[in-house]
mmCIF file of the N, C-alpha and C atoms, coordinates in Angstrom:
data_MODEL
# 
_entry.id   MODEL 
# 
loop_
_atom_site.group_PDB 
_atom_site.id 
_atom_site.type_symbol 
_atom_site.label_atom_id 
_atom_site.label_alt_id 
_atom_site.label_comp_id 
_atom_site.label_asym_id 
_atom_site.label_entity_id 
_atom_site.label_seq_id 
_atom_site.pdbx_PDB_ins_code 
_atom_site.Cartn_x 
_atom_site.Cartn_y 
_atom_site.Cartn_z 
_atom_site.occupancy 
_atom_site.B_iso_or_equiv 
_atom_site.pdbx_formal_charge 
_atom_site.auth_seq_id 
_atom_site.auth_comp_id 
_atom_site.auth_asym_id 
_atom_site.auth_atom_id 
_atom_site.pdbx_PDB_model_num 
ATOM 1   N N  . UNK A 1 1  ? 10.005  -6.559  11.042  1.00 0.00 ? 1  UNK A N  1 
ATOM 2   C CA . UNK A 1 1  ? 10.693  -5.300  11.205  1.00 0.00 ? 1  UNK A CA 1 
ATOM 3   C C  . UNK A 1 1  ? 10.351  -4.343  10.062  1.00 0.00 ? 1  UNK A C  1 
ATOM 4   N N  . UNK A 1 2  ? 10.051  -5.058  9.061   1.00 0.00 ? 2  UNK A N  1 
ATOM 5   C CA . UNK A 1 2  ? 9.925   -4.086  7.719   1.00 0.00 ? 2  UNK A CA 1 
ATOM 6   C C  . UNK A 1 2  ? 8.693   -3.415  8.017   1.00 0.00 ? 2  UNK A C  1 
ATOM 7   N N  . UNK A 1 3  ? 7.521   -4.085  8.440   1.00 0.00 ? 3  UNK A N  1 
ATOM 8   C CA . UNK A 1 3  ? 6.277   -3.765  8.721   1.00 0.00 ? 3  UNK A CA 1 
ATOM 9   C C  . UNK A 1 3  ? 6.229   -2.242  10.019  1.00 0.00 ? 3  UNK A C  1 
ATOM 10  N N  . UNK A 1 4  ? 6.957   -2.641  11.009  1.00 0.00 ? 4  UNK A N  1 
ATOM 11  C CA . UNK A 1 4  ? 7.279   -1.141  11.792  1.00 0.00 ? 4  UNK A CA 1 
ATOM 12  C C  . UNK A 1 4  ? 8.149   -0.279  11.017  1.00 0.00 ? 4  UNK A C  1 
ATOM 13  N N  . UNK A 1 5  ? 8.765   -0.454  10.065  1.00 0.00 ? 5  UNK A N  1 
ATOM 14  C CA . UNK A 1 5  ? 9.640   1.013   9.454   1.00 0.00 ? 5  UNK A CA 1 
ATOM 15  C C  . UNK A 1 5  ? 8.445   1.408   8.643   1.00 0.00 ? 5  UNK A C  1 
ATOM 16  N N  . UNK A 1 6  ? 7.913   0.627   8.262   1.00 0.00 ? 6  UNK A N  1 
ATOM 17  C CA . UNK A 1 6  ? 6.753   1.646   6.802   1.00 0.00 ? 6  UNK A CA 1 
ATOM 18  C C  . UNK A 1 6  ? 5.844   2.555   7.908   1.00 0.00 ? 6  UNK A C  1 
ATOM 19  N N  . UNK A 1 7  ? 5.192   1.633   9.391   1.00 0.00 ? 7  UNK A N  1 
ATOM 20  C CA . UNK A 1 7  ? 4.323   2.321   9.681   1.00 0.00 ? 7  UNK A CA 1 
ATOM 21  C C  . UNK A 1 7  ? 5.137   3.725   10.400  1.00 0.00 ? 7  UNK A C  1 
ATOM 22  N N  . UNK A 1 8  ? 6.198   3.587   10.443  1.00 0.00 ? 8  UNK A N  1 
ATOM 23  C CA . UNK A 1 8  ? 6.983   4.499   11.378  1.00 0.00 ? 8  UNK A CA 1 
ATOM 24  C C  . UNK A 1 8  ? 6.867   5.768   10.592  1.00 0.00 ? 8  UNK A C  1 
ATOM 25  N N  . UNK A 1 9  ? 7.557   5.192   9.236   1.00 0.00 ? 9  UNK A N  1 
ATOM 26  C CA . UNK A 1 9  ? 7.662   5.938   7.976   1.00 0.00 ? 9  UNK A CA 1 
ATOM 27  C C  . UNK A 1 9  ? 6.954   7.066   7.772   1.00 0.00 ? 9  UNK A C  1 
ATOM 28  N N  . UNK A 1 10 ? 5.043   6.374   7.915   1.00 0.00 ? 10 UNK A N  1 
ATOM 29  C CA . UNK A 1 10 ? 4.098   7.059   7.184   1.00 0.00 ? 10 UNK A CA 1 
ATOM 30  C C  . UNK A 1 10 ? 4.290   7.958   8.688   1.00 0.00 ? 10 UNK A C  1 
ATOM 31  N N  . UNK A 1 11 ? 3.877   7.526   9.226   1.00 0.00 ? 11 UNK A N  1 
ATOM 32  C CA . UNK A 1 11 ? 3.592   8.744   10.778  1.00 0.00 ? 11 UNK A CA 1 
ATOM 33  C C  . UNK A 1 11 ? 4.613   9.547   11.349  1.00 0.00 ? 11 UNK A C  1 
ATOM 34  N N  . UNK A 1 12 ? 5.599   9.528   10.728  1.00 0.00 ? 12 UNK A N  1 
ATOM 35  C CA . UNK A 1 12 ? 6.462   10.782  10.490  1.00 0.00 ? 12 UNK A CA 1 
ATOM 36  C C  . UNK A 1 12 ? 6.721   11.656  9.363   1.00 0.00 ? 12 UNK A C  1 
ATOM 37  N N  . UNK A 1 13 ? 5.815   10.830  8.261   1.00 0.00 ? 13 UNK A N  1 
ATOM 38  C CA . UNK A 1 13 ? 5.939   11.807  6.674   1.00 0.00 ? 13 UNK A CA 1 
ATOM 39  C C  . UNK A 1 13 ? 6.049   13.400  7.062   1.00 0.00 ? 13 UNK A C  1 
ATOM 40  N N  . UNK A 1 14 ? 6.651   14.130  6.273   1.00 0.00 ? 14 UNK A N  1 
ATOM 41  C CA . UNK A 1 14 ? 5.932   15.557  6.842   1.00 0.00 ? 14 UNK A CA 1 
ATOM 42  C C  . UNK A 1 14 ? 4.941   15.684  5.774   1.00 0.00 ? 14 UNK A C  1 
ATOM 43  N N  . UNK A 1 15 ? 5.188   15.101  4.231   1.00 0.00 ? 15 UNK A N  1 
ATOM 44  C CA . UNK A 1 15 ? 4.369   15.111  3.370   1.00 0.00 ? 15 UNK A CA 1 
ATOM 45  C C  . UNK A 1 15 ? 2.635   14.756  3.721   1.00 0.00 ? 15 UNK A C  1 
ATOM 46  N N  . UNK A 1 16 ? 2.758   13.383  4.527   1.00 0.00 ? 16 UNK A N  1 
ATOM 47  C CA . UNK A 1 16 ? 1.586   13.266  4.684   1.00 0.00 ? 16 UNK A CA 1 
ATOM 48  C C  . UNK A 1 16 ? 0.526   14.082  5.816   1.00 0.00 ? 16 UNK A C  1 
ATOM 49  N N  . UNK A 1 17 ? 1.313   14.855  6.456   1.00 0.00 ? 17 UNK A N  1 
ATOM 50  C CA . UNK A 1 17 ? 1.009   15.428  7.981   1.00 0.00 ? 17 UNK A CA 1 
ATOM 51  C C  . UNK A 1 17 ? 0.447   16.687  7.084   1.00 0.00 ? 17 UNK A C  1 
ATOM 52  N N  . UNK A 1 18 ? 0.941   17.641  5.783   1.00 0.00 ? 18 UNK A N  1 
ATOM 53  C CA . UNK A 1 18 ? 0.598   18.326  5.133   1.00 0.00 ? 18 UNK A CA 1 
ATOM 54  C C  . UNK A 1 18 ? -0.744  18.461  4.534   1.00 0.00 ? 18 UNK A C  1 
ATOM 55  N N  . UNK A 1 19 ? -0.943  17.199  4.609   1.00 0.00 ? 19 UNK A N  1 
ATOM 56  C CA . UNK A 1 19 ? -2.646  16.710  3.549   1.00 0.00 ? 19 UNK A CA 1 
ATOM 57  C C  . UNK A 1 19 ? -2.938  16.075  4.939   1.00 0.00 ? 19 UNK A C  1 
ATOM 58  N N  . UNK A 1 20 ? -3.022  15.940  5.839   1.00 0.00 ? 20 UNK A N  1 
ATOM 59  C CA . UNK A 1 20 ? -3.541  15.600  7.262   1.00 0.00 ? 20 UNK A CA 1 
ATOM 60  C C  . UNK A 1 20 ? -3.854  17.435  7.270   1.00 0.00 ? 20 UNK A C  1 
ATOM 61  N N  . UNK A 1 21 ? -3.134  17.965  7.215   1.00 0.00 ? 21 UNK A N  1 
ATOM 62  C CA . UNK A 1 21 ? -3.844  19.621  7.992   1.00 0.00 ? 21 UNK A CA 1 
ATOM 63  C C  . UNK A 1 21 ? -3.837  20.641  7.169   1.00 0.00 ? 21 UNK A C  1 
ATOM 64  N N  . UNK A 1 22 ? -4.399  19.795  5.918   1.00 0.00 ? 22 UNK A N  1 
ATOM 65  C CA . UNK A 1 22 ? -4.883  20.738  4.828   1.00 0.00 ? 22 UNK A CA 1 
ATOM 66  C C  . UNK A 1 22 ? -6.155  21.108  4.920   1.00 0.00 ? 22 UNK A C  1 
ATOM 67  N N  . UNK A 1 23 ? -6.549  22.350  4.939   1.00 0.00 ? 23 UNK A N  1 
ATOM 68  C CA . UNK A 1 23 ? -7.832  22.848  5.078   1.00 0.00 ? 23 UNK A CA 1 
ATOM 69  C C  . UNK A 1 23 ? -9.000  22.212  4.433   1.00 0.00 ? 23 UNK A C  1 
ATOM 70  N N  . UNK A 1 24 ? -8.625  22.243  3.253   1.00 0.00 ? 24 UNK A N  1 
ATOM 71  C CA . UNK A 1 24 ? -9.537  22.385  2.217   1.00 0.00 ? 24 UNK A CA 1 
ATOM 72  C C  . UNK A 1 24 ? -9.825  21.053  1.604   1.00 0.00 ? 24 UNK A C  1 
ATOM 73  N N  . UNK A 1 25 ? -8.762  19.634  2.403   1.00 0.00 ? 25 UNK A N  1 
ATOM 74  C CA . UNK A 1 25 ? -8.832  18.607  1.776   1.00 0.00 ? 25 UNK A CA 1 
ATOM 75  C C  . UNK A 1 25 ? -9.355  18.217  3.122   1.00 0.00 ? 25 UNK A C  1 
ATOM 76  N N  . UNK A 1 26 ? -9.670  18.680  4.243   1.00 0.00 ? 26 UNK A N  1 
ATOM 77  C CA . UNK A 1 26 ? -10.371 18.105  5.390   1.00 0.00 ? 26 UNK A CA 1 
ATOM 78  C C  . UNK A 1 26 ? -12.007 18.581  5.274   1.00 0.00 ? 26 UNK A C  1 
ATOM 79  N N  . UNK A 1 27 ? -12.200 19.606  4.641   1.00 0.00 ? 27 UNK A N  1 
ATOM 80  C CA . UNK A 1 27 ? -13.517 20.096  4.445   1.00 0.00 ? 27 UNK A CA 1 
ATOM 81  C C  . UNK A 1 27 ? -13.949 19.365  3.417   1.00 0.00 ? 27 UNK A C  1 
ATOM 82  N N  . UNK A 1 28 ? -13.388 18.699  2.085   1.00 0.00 ? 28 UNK A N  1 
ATOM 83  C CA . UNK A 1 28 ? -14.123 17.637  1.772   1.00 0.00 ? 28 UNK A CA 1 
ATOM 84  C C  . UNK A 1 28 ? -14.114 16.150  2.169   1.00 0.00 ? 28 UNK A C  1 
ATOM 85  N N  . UNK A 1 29 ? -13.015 15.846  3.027   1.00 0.00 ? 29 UNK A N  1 
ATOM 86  C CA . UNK A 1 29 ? -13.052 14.594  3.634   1.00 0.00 ? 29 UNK A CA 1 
ATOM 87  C C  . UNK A 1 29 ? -12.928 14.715  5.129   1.00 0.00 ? 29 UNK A C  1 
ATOM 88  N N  . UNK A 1 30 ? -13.664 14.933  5.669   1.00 0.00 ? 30 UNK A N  1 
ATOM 89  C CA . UNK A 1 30 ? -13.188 14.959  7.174   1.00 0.00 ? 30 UNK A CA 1 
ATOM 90  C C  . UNK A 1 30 ? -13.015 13.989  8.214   1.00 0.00 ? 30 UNK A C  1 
ATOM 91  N N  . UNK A 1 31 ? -12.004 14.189  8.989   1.00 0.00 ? 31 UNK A N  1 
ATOM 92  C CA . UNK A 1 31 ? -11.670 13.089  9.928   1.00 0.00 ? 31 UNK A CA 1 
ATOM 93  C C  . UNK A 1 31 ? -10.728 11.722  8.971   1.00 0.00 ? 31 UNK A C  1 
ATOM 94  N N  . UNK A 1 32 ? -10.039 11.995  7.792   1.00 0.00 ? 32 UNK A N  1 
ATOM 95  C CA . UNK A 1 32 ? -9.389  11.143  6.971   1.00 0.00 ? 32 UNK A CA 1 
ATOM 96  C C  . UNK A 1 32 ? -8.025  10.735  7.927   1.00 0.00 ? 32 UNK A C  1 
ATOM 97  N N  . UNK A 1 33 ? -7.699  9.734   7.758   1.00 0.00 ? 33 UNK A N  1 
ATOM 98  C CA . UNK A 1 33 ? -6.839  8.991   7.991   1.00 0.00 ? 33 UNK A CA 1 
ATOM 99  C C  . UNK A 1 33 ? -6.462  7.897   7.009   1.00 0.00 ? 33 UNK A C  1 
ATOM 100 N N  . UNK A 1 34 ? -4.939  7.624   7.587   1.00 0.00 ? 34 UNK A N  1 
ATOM 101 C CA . UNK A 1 34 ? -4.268  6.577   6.575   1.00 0.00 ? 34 UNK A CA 1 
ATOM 102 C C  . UNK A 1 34 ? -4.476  5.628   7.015   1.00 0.00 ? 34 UNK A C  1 
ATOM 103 N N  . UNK A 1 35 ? -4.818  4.119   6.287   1.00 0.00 ? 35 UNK A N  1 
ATOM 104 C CA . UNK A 1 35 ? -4.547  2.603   7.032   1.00 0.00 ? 35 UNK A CA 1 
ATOM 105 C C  . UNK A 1 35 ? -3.723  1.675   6.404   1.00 0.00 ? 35 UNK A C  1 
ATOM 106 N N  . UNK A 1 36 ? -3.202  1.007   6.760   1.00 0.00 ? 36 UNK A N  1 
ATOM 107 C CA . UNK A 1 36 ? -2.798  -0.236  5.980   1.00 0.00 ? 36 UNK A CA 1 
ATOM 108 C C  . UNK A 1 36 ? -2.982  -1.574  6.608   1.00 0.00 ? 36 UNK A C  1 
ATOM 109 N N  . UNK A 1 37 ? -2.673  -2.009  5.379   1.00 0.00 ? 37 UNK A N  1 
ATOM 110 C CA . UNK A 1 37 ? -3.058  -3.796  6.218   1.00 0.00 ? 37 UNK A CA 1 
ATOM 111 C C  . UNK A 1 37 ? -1.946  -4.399  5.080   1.00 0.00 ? 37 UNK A C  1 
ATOM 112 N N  . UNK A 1 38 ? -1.027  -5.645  5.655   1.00 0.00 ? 38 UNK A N  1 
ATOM 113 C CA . UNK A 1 38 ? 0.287   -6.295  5.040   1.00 0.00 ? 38 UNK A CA 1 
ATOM 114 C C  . UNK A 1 38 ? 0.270   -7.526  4.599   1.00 0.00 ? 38 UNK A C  1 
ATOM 115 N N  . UNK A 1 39 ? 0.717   -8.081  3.882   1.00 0.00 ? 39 UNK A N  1 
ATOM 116 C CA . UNK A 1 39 ? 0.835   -9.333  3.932   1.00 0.00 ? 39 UNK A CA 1 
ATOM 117 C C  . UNK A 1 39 ? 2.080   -10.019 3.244   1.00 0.00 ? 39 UNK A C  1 
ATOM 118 N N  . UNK A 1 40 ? 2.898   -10.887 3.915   1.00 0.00 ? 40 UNK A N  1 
ATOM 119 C CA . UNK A 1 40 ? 4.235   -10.867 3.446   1.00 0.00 ? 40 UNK A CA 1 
ATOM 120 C C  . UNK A 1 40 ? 4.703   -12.440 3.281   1.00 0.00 ? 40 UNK A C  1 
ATOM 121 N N  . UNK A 1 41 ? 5.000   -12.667 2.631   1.00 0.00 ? 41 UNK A N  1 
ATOM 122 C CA . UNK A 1 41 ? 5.270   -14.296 2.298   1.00 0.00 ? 41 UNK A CA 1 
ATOM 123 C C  . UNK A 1 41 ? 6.534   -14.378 1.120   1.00 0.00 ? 41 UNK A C  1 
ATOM 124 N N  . UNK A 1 42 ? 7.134   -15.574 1.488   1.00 0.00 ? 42 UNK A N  1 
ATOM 125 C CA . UNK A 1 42 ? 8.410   -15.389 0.668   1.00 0.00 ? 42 UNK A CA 1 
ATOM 126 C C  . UNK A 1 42 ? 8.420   -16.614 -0.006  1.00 0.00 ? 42 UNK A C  1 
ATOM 127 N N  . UNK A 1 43 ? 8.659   -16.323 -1.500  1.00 0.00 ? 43 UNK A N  1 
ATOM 128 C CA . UNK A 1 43 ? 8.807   -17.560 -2.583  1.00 0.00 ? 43 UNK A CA 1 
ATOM 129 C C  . UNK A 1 43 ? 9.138   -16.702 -3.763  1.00 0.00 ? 43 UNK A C  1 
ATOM 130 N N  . UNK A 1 44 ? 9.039   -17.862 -4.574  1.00 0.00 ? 44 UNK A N  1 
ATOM 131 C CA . UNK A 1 44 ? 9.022   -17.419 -5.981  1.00 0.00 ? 44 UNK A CA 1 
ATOM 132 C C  . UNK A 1 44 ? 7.919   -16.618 -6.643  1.00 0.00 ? 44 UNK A C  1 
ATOM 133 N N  . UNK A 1 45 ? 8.192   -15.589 -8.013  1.00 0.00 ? 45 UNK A N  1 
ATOM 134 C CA . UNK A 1 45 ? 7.172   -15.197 -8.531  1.00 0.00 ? 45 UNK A CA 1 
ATOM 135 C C  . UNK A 1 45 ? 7.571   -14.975 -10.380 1.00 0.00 ? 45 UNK A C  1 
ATOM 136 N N  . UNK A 1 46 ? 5.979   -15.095 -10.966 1.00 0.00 ? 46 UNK A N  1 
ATOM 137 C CA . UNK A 1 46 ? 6.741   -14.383 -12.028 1.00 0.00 ? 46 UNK A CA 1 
ATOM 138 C C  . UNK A 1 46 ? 6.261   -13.027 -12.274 1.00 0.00 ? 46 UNK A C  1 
ATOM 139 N N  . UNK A 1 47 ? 7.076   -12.158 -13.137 1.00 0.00 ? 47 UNK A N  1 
ATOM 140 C CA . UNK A 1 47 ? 6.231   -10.787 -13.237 1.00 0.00 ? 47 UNK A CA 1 
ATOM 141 C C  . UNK A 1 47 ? 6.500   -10.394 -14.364 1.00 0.00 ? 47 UNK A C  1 
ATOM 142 N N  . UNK A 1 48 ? 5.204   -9.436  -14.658 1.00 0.00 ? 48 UNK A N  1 
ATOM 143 C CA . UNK A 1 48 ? 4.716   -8.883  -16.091 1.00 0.00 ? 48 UNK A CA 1 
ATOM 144 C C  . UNK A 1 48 ? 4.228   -7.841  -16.120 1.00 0.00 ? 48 UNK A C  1 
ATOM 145 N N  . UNK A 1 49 ? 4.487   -7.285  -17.246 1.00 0.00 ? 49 UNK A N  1 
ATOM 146 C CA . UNK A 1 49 ? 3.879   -6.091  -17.663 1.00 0.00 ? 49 UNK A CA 1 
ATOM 147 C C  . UNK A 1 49 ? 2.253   -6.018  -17.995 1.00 0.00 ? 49 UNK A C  1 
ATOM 148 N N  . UNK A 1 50 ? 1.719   -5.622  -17.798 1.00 0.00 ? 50 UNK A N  1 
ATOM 149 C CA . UNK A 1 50 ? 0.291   -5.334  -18.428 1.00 0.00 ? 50 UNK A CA 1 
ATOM 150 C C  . UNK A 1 50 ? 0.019   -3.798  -18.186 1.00 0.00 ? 50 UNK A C  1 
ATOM 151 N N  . UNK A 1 51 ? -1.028  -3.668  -19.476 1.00 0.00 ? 51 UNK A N  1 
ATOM 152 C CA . UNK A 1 51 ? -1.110  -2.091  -20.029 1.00 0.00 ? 51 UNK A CA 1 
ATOM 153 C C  . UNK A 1 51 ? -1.196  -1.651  -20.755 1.00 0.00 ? 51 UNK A C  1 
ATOM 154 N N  . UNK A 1 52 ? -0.649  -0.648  -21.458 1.00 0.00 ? 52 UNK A N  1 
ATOM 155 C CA . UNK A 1 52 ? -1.158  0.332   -22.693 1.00 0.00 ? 52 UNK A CA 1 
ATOM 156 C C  . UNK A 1 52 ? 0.292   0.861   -23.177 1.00 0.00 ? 52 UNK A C  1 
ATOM 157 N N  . UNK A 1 53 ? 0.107   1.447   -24.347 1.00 0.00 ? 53 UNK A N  1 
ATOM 158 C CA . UNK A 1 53 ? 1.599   2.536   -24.653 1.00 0.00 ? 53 UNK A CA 1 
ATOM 159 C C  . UNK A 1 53 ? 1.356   3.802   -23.327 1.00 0.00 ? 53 UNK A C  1 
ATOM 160 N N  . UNK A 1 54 ? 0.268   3.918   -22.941 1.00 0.00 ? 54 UNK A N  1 
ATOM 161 C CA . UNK A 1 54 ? 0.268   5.156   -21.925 1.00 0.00 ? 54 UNK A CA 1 
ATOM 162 C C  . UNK A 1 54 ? 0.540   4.605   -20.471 1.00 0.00 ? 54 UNK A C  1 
ATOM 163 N N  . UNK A 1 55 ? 0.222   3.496   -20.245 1.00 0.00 ? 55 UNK A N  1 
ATOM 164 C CA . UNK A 1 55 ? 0.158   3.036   -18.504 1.00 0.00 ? 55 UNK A CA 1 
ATOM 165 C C  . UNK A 1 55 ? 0.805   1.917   -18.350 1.00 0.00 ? 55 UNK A C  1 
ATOM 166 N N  . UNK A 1 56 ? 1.762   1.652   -17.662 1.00 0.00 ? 56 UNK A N  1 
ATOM 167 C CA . UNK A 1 56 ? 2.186   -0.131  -17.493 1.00 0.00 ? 56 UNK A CA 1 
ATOM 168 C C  . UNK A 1 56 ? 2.491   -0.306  -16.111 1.00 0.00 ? 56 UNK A C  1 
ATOM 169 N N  . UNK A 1 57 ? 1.660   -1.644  -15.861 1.00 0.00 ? 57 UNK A N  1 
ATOM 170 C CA . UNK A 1 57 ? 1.256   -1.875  -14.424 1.00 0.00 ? 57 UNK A CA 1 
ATOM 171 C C  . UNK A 1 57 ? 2.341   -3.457  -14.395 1.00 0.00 ? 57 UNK A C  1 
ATOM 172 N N  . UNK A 1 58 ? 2.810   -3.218  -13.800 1.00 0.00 ? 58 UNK A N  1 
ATOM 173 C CA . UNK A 1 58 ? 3.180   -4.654  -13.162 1.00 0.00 ? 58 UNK A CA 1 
ATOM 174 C C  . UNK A 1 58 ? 2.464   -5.733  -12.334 1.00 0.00 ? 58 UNK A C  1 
ATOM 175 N N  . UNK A 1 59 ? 2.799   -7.317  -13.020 1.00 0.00 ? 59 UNK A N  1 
ATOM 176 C CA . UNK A 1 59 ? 1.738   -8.255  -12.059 1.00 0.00 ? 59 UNK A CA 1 
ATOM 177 C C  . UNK A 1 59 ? 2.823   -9.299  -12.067 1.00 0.00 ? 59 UNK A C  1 
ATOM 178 N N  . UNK A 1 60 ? 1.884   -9.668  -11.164 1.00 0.00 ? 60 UNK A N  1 
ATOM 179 C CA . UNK A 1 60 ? 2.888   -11.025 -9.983  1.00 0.00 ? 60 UNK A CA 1 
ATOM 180 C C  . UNK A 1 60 ? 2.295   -11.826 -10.018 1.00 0.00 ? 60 UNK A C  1 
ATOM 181 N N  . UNK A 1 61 ? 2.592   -13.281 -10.438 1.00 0.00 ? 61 UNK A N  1 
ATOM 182 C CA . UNK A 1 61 ? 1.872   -13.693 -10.533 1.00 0.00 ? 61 UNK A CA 1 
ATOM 183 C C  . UNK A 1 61 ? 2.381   -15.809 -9.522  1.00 0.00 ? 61 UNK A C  1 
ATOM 184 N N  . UNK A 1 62 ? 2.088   -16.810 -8.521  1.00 0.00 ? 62 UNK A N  1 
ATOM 185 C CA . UNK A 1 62 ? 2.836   -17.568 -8.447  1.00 0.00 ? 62 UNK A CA 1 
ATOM 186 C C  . UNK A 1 62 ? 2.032   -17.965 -6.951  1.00 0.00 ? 62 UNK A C  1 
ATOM 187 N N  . UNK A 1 63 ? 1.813   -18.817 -6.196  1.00 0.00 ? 63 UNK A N  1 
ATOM 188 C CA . UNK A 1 63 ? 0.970   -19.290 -5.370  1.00 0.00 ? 63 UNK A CA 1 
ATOM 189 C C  . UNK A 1 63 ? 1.239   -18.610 -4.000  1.00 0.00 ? 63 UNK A C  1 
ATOM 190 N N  . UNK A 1 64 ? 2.890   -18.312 -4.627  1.00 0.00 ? 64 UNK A N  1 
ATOM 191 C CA . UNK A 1 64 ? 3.120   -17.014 -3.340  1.00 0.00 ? 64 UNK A CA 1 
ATOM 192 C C  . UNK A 1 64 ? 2.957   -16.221 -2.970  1.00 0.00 ? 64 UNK A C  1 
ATOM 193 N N  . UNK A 1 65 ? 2.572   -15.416 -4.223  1.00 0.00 ? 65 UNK A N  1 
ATOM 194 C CA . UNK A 1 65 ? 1.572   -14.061 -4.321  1.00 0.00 ? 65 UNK A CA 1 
ATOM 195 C C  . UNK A 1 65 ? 0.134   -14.089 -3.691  1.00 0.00 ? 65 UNK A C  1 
ATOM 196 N N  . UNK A 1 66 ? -0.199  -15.229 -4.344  1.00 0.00 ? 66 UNK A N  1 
ATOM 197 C CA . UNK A 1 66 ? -1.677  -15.613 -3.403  1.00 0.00 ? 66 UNK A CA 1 
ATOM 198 C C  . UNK A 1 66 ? -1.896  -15.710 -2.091  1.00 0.00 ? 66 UNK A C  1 
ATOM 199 N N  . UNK A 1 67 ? -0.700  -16.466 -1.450  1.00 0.00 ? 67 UNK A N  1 
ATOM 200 C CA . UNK A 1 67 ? -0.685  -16.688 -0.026  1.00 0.00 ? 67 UNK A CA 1 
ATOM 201 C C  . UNK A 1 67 ? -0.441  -14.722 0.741   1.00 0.00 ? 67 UNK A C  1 
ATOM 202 N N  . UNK A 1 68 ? 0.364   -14.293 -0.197  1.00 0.00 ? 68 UNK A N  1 
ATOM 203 C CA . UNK A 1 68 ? 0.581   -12.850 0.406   1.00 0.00 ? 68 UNK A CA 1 
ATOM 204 C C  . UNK A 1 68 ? -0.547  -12.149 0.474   1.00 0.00 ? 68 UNK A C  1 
ATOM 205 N N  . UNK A 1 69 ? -1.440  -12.005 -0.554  1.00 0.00 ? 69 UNK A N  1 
ATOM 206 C CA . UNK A 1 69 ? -2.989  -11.692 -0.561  1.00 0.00 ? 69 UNK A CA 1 
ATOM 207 C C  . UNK A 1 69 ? -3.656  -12.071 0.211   1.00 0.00 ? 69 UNK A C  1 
ATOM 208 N N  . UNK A 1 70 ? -3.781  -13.570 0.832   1.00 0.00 ? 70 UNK A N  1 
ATOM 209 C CA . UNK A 1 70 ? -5.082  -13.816 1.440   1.00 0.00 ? 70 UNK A CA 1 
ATOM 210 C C  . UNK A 1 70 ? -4.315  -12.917 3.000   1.00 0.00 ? 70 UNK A C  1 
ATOM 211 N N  . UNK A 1 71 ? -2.859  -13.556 3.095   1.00 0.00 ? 71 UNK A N  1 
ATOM 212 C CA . UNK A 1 71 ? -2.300  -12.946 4.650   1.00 0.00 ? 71 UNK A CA 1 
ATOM 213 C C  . UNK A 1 71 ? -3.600  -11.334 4.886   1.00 0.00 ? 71 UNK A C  1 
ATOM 214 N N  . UNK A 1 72 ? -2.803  -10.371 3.331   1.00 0.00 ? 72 UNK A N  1 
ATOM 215 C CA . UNK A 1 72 ? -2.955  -9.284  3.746   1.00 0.00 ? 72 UNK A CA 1 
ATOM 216 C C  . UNK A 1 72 ? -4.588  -8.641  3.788   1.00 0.00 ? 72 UNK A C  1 
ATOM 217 N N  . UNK A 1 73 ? -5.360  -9.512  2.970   1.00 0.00 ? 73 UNK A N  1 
ATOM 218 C CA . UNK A 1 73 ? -6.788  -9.558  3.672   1.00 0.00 ? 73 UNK A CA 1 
ATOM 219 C C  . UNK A 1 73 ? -7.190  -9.531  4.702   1.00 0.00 ? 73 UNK A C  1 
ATOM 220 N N  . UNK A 1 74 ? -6.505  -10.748 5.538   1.00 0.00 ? 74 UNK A N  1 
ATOM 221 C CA . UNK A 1 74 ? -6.710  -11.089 6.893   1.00 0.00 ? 74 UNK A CA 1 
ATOM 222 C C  . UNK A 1 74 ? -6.565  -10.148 7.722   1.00 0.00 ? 74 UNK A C  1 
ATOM 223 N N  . UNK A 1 75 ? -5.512  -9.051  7.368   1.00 0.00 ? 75 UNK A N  1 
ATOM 224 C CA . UNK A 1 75 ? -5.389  -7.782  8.159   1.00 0.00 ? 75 UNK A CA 1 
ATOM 225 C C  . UNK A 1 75 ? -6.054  -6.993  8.553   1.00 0.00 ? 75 UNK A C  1 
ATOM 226 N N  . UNK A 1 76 ? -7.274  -6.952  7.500   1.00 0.00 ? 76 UNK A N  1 
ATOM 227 C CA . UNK A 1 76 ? -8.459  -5.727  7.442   1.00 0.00 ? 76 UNK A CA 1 
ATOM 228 C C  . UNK A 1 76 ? -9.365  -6.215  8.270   1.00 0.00 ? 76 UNK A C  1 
# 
């Protein structure tokens, strides 16, 4: 169910429908579209910071995470 609200989500953005029928961002990319691909698995994880004083990215790290990765590979 989570997977139909995001796609629902994006294809009603008005934000994204804006940069869909933007002139000037279709004349350098034309015919652009959004995709996604999911992958969802439930367990444990641990998570961390990694980064800089300027940027901090969060990571996940736990065999569950992995299994969510290969899922969401499989998508593409």
């Amino acid at each position: 169910m989570a997977f139909i609200r995001v796609i629902v989500g994006t294809n009603m953005s008005v934000k994204l429908d804006e940069y869909k029928n933007n002139r000037d961002l279709n004349a350098r990319i034309p015919n652009y579209n959004v995709s996604m691909g999911f992958g969802l698995h439930v367990g444990w994880a641990i998570e961390g910071a990694i980064g800089s004083n300027y940027k901090i990215d969060a990571s996940y790290l736990s065999p569950n995470v992995n299994m969510s990765s290969r899922l969401e590979a499989a998508t593409r």
